[in-house]
C-alpha positions in Angstrom: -24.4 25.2 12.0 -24.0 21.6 10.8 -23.3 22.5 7.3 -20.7 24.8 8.5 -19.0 22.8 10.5 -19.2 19.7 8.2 -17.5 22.1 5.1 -14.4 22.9 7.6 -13.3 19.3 7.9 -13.9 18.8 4.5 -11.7 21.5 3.5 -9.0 20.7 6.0 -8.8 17.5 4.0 -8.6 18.6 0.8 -5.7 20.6 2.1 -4.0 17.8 3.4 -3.5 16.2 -0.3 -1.3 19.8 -1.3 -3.5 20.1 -4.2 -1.2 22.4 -6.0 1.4 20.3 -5.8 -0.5 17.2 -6.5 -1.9 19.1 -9.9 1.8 19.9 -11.3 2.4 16.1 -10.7 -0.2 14.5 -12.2 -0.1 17.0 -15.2 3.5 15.6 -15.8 1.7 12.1 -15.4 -0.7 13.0 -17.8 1.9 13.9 -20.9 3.8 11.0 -20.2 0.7 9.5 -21.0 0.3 10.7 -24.2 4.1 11.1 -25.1 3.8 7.2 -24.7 1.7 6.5 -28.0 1.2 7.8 -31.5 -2.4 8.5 -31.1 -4.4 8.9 -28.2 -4.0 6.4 -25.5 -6.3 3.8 -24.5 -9.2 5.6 -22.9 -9.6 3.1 -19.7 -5.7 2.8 -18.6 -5.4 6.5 -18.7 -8.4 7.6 -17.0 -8.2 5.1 -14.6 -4.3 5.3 -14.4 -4.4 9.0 -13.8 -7.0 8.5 -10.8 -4.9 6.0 -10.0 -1.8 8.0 -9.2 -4.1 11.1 -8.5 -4.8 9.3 -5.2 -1.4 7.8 -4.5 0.3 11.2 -4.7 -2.4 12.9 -2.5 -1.9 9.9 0.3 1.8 10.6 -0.2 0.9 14.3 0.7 -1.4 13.3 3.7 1.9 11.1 5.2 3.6 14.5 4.4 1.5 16.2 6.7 1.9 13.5 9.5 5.8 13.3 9.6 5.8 16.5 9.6 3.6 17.8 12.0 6.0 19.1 14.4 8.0 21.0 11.5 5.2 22.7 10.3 4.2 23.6 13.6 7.4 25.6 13.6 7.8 27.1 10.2 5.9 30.0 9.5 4.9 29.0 5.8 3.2 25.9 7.3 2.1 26.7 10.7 -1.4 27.2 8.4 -1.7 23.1 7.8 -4.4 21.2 9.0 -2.4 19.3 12.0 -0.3 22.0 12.8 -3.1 23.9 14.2 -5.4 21.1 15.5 -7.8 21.0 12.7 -7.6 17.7 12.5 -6.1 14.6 14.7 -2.9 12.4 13.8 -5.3 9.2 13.6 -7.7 11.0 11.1 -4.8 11.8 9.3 -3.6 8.4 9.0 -7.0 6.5 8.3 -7.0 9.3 5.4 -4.0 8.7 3.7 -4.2 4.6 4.0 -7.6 5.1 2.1 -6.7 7.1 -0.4 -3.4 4.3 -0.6 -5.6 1.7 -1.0 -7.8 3.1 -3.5 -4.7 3.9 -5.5 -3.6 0.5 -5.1 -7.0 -1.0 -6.0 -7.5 0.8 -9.2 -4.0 0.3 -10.8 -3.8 -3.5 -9.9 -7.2 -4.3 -11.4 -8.3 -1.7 -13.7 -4.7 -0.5 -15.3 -1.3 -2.7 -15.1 0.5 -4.4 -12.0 3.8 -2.7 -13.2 2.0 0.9 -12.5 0.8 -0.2 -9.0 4.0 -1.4 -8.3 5.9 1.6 -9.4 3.4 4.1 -8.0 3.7 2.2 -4.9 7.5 3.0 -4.5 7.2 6.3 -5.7 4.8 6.8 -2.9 7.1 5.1 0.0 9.8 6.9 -1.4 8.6 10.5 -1.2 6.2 9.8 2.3 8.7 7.7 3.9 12.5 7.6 2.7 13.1 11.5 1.8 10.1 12.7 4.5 10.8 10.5 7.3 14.5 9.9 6.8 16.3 11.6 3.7 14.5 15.4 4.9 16.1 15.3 8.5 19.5 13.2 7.8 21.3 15.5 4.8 21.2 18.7 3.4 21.4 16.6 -0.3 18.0 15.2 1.0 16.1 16.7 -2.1 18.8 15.7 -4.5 17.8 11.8 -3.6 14.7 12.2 -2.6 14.2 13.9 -5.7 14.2 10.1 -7.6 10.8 9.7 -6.5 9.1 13.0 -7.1 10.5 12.9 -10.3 8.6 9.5 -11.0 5.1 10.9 -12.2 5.8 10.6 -16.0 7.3 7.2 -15.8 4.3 6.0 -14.0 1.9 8.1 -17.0 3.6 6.1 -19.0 4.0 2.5 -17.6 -0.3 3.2 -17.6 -0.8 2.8 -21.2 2.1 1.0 -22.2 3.0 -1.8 -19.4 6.4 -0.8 -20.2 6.3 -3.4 -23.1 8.1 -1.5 -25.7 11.5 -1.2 -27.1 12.4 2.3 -26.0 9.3 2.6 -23.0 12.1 2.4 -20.3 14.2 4.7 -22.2 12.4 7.7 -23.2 9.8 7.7 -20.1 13.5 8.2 -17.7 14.1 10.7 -20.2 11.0 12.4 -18.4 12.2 11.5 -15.0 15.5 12.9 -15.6 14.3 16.6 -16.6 11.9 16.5 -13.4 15.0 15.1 -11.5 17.1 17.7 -12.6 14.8 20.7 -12.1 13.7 20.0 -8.6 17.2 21.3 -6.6 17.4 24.3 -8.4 13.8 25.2 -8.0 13.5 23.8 -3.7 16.8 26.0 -3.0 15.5 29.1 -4.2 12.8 28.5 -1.7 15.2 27.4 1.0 17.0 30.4 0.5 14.0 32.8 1.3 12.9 30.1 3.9 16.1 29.3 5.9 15.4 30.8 8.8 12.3 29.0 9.4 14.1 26.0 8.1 17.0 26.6 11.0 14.9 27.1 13.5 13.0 23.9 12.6 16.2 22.2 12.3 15.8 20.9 9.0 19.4 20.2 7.3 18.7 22.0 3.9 21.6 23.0 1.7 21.3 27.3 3.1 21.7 26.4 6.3 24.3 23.5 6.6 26.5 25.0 3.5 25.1 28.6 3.2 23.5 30.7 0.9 26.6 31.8 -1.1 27.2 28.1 -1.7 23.3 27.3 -2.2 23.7 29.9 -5.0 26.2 28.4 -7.0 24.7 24.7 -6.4 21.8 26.3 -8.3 23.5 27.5 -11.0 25.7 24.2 -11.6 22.0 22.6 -11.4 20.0 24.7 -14.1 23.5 24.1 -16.5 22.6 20.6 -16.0 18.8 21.1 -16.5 19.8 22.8 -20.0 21.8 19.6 -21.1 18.4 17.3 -20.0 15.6 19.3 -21.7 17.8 19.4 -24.9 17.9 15.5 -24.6 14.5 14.8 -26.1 15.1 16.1 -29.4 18.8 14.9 -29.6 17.7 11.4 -29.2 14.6 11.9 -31.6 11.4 11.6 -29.2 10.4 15.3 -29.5 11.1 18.0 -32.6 12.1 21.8 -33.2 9.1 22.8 -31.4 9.9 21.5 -28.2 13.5 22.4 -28.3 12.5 26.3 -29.7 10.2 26.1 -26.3 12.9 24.5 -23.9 15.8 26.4 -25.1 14.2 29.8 -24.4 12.5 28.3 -21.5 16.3 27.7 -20.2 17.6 30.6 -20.7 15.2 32.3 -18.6 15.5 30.1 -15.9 19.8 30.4 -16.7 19.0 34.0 -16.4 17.1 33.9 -12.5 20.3 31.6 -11.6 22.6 33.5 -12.5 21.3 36.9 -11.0 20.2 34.9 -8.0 24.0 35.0 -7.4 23.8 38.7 -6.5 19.9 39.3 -6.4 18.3 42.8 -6.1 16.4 41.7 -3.0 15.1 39.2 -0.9 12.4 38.0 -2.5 14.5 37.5 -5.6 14.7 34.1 -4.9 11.2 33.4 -4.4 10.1 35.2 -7.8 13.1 32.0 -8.8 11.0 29.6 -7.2 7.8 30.7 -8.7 9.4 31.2 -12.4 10.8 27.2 -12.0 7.0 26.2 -11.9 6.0 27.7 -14.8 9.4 26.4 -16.4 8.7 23.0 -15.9 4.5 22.9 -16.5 5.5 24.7 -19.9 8.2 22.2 -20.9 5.4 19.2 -20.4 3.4 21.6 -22.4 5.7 21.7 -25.1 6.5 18.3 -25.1 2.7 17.6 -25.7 2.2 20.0 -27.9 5.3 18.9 -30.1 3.9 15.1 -29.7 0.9 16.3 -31.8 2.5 18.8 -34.2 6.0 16.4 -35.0 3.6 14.5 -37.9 2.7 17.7 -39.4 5.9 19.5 -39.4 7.9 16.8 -41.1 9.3 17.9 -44.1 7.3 16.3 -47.4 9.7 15.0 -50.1 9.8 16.8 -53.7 9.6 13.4 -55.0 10.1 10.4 -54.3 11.4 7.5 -55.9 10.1 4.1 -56.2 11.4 0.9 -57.1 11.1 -0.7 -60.7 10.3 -4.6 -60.7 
């Protein structure tokens, strides 16, 4: 009897840090990593930088849960959640999120970089406090801004092993941020779409509601055209080769495909077969951008000869 009711709390938590959610961010965390160096990167900062923001996005997650307690408590998708049906208390809630914080903080400051901690620490506040608290209930662009900070993972991958010390660190790890940045309108309004009603009725300002779907529709589309001109932006500016931008480009068009037929989809749950498709869109561009990292030396082109200077 103990052991049973020991494991349901314990699940309960581990639902609290949206582990699905969490993994697709710290996956983009981890090739940022590696898209950061020419070899591997240095064992401690990376194992200890991807715990690091590990436990800062779950926390994030946790706040999630506690703003949100009464939405969810509304919404059919979420009336599942751990506060929404009294699994666990506000206060447990709370003490669990500012421990896994801390231990974020606590393992960035002293065993990576302060520039990781202090970055991870925004994009933390930003997501569990600005778009959650503020951003989520205030304007139906709430996931276009509050997008900045859920888009941080592979800036914060990369700030881990490099300190940002670098010519081009800044540069290319935005790069990142901006395909993540990008991507995440088109694929939350498809679900907003299939959600709106429950979004309505919680009185949540997303784009389906305040503007319509019709309008929602076309927002998407104008968003995946963009999404085409970021992926293509690694190989133009010479961080990734014609692996990655075979990968992306068909990638795109898929995804150009579910927005455009979104406009006038065959069902209902068109859009949520959108939403699902933009998750495998964006863990397979990471993929190809690691992949590509790995394969770029051995693709380039050997010379026929080459000539050398006399004297």
């Amino acid at each position: 009897m103990n052991m049973r009711t020991t494991a349901l709390p314990m699940r309960e938590y581990w639902a609290l840090t949206k582990p699905r959610v969490v993994a697709l961010i710290v996956f983009t965390a981890f090739v940022g990593m590696f898209l950061a160096v020419p070899g591997l990167p240095p064992l401690r900062e990376s194992v200890f930088g991807f715990m690091g923001i590990w436990l800062a996005a779950s926390s994030a997650a946790a706040i999630n849960h506690l703003i949100d307690q009464r939405i969810d408590r509304v919404m059919a998708r979420t009336a599942h959640r751990p506060l929404a049906t009294g699994a666990l208390k506000p206060a447990q809630v709370l003490a669990f999120a500012v421990l896994l914080g801390a231990l974020s903080m606590t393992i960035l400051i002293a065993m990576v970089n302060p520039i990781t901690a202090a970055l991870t620490f925004a994009s933390l506040i930003g997501y569990a406090i600005v778009y959650t608290a503020w951003l989520k209930r205030a304007t139906p662009q709430n996931i276009v801004i509050g997008g900045i900070a859920g888009a941080a993972p592979p800036l914060l991958g990369w700030a881990a092993v490099t300190g940002m010390q670098n010519q081009w660190d800044w540069a290319h790890a935005l790069l990142l941020v901006l395909i993540i940045f990008v991507w995440t309108p088109p694929h939350f309004w498809a679900l907003a779409i299939f959600r709106r009603d429950d979004y309505a009725r919680a009185l949540v300002p997303m784009l389906p509601v305040t503007h319509g779907v019709e309008y929602t529709r076309w927002q998407i589309v104008l968003y995946t055209v963009l999404l085409v001109v970021a992926t293509v932006m690694p190989w133009a500016v010479g961080m990734s080769g014609l692996f990655y931008l075979g990968g992306a480009l068909v990638l795109d068009a898929v995804f150009l495909w579910y927005a455009w037929k979104l406009l006038d989809p065959p069902d209902e749950f068109f859009a949520m077969r959108s939403f699902n498709y933009s998750i495998v869109c964006l863990m397979a561009l990471f993929a190809f951008l690691l992949v590509d990292h790995w394969l770029l030396p051995w693709l380039a082109p050997v010379p026929a000869f080459e000539l050398q200077r006399v004297g």
